[in-house]
Every structure is written in structure tokens, then in C-alpha cells.
C-alpha positions, 0 to 999 in steps of 0.5 A: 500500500503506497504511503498517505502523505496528503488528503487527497490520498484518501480519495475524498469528495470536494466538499470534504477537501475544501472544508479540510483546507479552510481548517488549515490541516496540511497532512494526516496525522499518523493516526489518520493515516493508518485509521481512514483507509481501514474505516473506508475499507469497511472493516471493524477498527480497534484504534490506540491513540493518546489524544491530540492525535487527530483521531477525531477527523480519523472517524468522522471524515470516513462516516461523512465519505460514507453517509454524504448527504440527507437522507429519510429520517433516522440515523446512520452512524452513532457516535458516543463519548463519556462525557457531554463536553467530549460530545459536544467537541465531537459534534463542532468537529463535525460541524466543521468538516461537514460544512459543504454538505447537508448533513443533519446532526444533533447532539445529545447528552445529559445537564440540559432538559431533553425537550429541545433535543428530541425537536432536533431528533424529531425533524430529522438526522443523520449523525447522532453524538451523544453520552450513552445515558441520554441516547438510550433514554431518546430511545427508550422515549422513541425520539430515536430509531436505530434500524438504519444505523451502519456504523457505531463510534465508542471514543475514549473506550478506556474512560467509558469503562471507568466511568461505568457505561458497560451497562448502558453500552450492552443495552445499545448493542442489544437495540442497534443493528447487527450488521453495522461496522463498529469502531473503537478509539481509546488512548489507553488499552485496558484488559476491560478494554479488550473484553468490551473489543472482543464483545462487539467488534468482528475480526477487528483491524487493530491501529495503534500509532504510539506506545500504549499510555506514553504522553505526548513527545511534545510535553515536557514533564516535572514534580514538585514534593509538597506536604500539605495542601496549604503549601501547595497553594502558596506554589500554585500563587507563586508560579502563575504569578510569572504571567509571560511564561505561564500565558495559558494553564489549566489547573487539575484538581482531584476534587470538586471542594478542592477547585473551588478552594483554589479558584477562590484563593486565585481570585482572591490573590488577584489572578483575574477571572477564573471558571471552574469546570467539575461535575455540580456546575451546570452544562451552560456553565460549563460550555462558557467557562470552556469557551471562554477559556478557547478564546483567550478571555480568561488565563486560568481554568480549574478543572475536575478530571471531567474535562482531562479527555478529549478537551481541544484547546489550543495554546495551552502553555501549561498544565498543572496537577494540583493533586496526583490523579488515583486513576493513573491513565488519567495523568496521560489524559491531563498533561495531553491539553498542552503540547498539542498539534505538535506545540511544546507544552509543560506538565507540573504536578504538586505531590504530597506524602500521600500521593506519592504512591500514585506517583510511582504508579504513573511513571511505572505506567508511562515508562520513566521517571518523572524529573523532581524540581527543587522546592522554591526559596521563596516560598514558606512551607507551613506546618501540616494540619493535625487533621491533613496529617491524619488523613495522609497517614490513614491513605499511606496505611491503606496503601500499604495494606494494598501492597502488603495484606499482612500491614497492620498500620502505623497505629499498630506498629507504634504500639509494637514499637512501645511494647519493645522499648517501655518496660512493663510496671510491677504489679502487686499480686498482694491478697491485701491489696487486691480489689481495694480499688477505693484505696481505704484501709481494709477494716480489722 
């Protein structure tokens, strides 16, 4: 097979190649490349790409070839992402590759009441994106029918089955079409991934452009060892306070209490506007924090893992994990908004006693070591709470009991360790004295 170098290779129509050039995409990516001719050839695909990689295009341009224009009232190709800001990300993708055509798509997903959602359905589509949650509830409403469905999308497979969308997955492959092409697309490649392959791909072509769960090239990596969450404030003020250099971040936060906190410290600190994406804001809020954010109106968003996949914001100069991830694949998903579309990007993570256990964990996963920075002069460490400190010392005995079943804790180890080294005292075994709790002299 001759080498892709261009668009033109793939033999697309002219309404896709010009949409191609006004996007200013030059080349395919690699997987674009390896991905569009085995979509085009009809045969299943099992795509590993990290993300930022173009896997978007690698899907959509195929199923526009494929679909081409208008036609009857029901889909042909369903696309489903885990979350409703993927979805929507999908579906203006879309938007713009199929802009020469009349193709009708709408997108669907939860946050937002599905009236107007079924409106769109109801005057007629041909491409579905949505969050597997809110297309079966279309289904099951009879908004949508799947009879004409010739292909079926999964992106980001390995975040599906994090997020636990098995269930609602298999309920959609009971109801769609058995003669259909199905394509998966994960960054990373579970053994949960490979069931879910297996289940409902047949005789899948498999293409993968990089080393499973490897950040991108372009995204330089550091850590800095930090005890408390006070102290990790203070380094979170200190470095965004360099604005040239830090010119467009996307901070990362373990928790939705944990954002807010430091969105409230940064703008108390004077860092100017700062949006807040996690689970408990609603969708408008979210899309106009993400909007905002893409459109340079704000220096500085604050996100829950919601947004660490499929996110594509361009420019980013830095991303920050004020907390190491527990899931560790997410990290690659994290430090993959910056260095994008082959632009340097640099990755920081703030990480204390107890979190270093899934530091190890990650670079064991991404196969190297990420580099330490030394802790900034400038800034004064403060003492530990009694009360972080407790809850550190809880998660480093949990996790040691992980490693080692027989672990019986710090609390039990401190009391082994007195037993050693404080020597017992005497006790009387005197018949006078026993059971005289009161003290008072036993009557003659």
C-alpha cells in the first residue's frame, strides 16, 4: 500500500477537501493515516491513540465519505463519548468538516432538559453524538430509531469503562443493528478494554500509532514534593504569578471542594477571572467557562478530571496537577491539553506524602521517571494540619495494606514499637491489696 502523505490520498469528495483546507490541516496525522483507509475499507477498527492525535477527523471524515448527504429520517452512524463536553467537541468537529454538505446532526447528552433535543431528533438526522445515558433514554422515549444505523463510534473506550457505561453500552448493542461496522478509539488499552473489543467488534483491524499510555513527545514533564495542601497553594500563587511564561494553564484538581478552594484563593490573590469546570456546575456553565477559556478571555481554568479527555484547546502553555490523579491513565489524559498539534507544552504536578504512591504508579505506567524540581526559596512551607496529617497517614496505611495484606498500620506498629522499648510496671499480686480499688484501709 503506497504511503498517505496528503488528503487527497484518501480519495475524498470536494466538499470534504475544501472544508479540510479552510481548517488549515496540511497532512494526516499518523493516526489518520493508518485509521481512514481501514474505516473506508469497511472493516471493524480497534484504534490506540493518546489524544491530540487527530483521531477525531480519523472517524468522522470516513462516516461523512460514507453517509454524504440527507437522507429519510433516522440515523446512520452513532457516535458516543463519556462525557457531554467530549460530545459536544465531537459534534463542532463535525460541524466543521461537514460544512459543504447537508448533513443533519444533533447532539445529545445529559445537564440540559431533553425537550429541545428530541425537536432536533424529531425533524430529522443523520449523525447522532451523544453520552450513552441520554441516547438510550431518546430511545427508550422513541425520539430515536436505530434500524438504519451502519456504523457505531465508542471514543475514549478506556474512560467509558471507568466511568461505568458497560451497562448502558450492552443495552445499545442489544437495540442497534447487527450488521453495522463498529469502531473503537481509546488512548489507553485496558484488559476491560479488550473484553468490551472482543464483545462487539468482528475480526477487528487493530491501529495503534504510539506506545500504549506514553504522553505526548511534545510535553515536557516535572514534580514538585509538597506536604500539605496549604503549601501547595502558596506554589500554585507563586508560579502563575510569572504571567509571560505561564500565558495559558489549566489547573487539575482531584476534587470538586478542592477547585473551588483554589479558584477562590486565585481570585482572591488577584489572578483575574477564573471558571471552574467539575461535575455540580451546570452544562451552560460549563460550555462558557470552556469557551471562554478557547478564546483567550480568561488565563486560568480549574478543572475536575471531567474535562482531562478529549478537551481541544489550543495554546495551552501549561498544565498543572494540583493533586496526583488515583486513576493513573488519567495523568496521560491531563498533561495531553498542552503540547498539542505538535506545540511544546509543560506538565507540573504538586505531590504530597500521600500521593506519592500514585506517583510511582504513573511513571511505572508511562515508562520513566518523572524529573523532581527543587522546592522554591521563596516560598514558606507551613506546618501540616493535625487533621491533613491524619488523613495522609490513614491513605499511606491503606496503601500499604494494598501492597502488603499482612500491614497492620502505623497505629499498630507504634504500639509494637512501645511494647519493645517501655518496660512493663510491677504489679502487686498482694491478697491485701487486691480489689481495694477505693484505696481505704481494709477494716480489722
Amino acid at each position: 500500500m503506497a504511503a498517505i502523505t496528503s488528503f487527497q490520498d484518501f480519495k475524498l469528495n470536494k466538499q470534504l477537501l475544501n472544508a479540510i483546507e479552510e481548517l488549515g490541516f496540511e497532512k494526516p496525522t499518523p493516526i489518520q493515516a493508518k485509521a481512514i483507509p481501514v474505516v473506508q475499507s469497511g472493516h471493524d477498527l480497534l484504534g490506540i491513540a493518546q489524544t491530540g492525535t487527530g483521531k477525531t477527523a480519523a472517524f468522522l471524515l470516513p462516516i461523512i465519505m460514507k453517509i454524504k448527504y440527507a437522507q429519510g429520517n433516522t440515523p446512520r452512524a452513532l457516535i458516543l463519548a463519556p462525557t457531554r463536553e467530549l460530545a459536544k467537541q465531537i459534534d463542532d468537529h463535525l460541524s466543521q468538516l461537514a460544512v459543504y454538505t447537508d448533513l443533519r446532526h444533533v447532539c445529545v447528552f445529559g445537564g440540559i432538559g431533553p425537550k429541545k433535543q428530541a425537536e432536533q431528533l424529531a425533524e430529522g438526522v443523520d449523525i447522532v453524538v451523544g453520552t450513552p445515558g441520554r441516547v438510550l433514554d431518546h430511545y427508550y422515549n422513541g425520539h430515536l430509531v436505530f434500524k438504519q444505523v451502519k456504523t457505531m463510534v465508542l471514543d475514549e473506550a478506556d474512560r467509558m469503562m471507568d466511568m461505568g457505561f458497560m451497562p448502558q453500552i450492552r443495552k445499545l448493542l442489544e437495540v442497534l443493528p447487527q450488521k453495522r461496522q463498529n469502531l473503537l478509539f481509546s488512548a489507553t488499552m485496558h484488559k476491560i478494554v479488550l473484553k468490551l473489543s472482543e464483545e462487539f467488534l468482528e475480526f477487528p483491524q487493530r491501529v495503534e500509532v504510539s506506545k500504549q499510555s506514553t504522553p505526548a513527545e511534545t510535553v515536557s514533564q516535572s514534580v514538585y514534593f509538597v506536604p500539605n495542601f496549604l503549601t501547595k497553594i502558596a506554589l500554585l500563587g507563586y508560579l502563575l504569578s510569572d504571567v509571560e511564561k505561564f500565558r495559558k494553564v489549566i489547573v487539575f484538581s482531584r476534587t470538586r471542594g478542592n477547585a473551588d478552594n483554589i479558584a477562590k484563593f486565585l481570585t482572591r490573590k488577584g489572578e483575574g477571572d477564573i471558571r471552574v469546570i467539575h461535575s455540580n456546575k451546570g452544562q451552560n456553565a460549563r460550555q462558557n467557562a470552556m469557551d471562554e477559556f478557547k478564546e483567550d478571555n480568561i488565563r486560568v481554568l480549574v478543572s475536575t478530571d471531567v474535562s482531562a479527555r478529549g478537551i481541544d484547546v489550543s495554546m495551552v502553555s501549561h498544565v498543572i496537577n494540583f493533586d496526583v490523579p488515583a486513576l493513573y491513565e488519567d495523568y496521560v489524559h491531563r498533561i495531553g491539553r498542552t503540547g498539542r498539534a505538535e506545540h511544546k507544552g509543560e506538565a507540573i504536578t504538586f505531590c504530597n506524602p500521600s500521593e506519592e504512591y500514585h506517583l510511582r504508579k504513573i511513571e511505572k505506567l508511562i515508562r520513566m521517571e518523572i524529573p523532581k524540581l527543587a522546592f522554591p526559596e521563596a516560598i514558606e512551607i507551613v506546618k501540616t494540619p493535625f487533621a491533613e496529617s491524619q488523613t495522609m497517614a490513614k491513605e499511606i496505611d491503606n496503601q500499604k495494606k494494598k501492597e502488603d495484606p499482612t500491614f497492620k498500620g502505623a497505629f499498630h506498629e507504634k504500639k509494637e514499637r512501645k511494647k519493645k522499648f517501655i518496660p512493663k510496671r510491677k504489679v502487686s499480686s498482694s491478697p491485701q491489696k487486691k480489689g481495694n480499688s477505693s484505696g481505704r484501709k481494709k477494716r480489722r
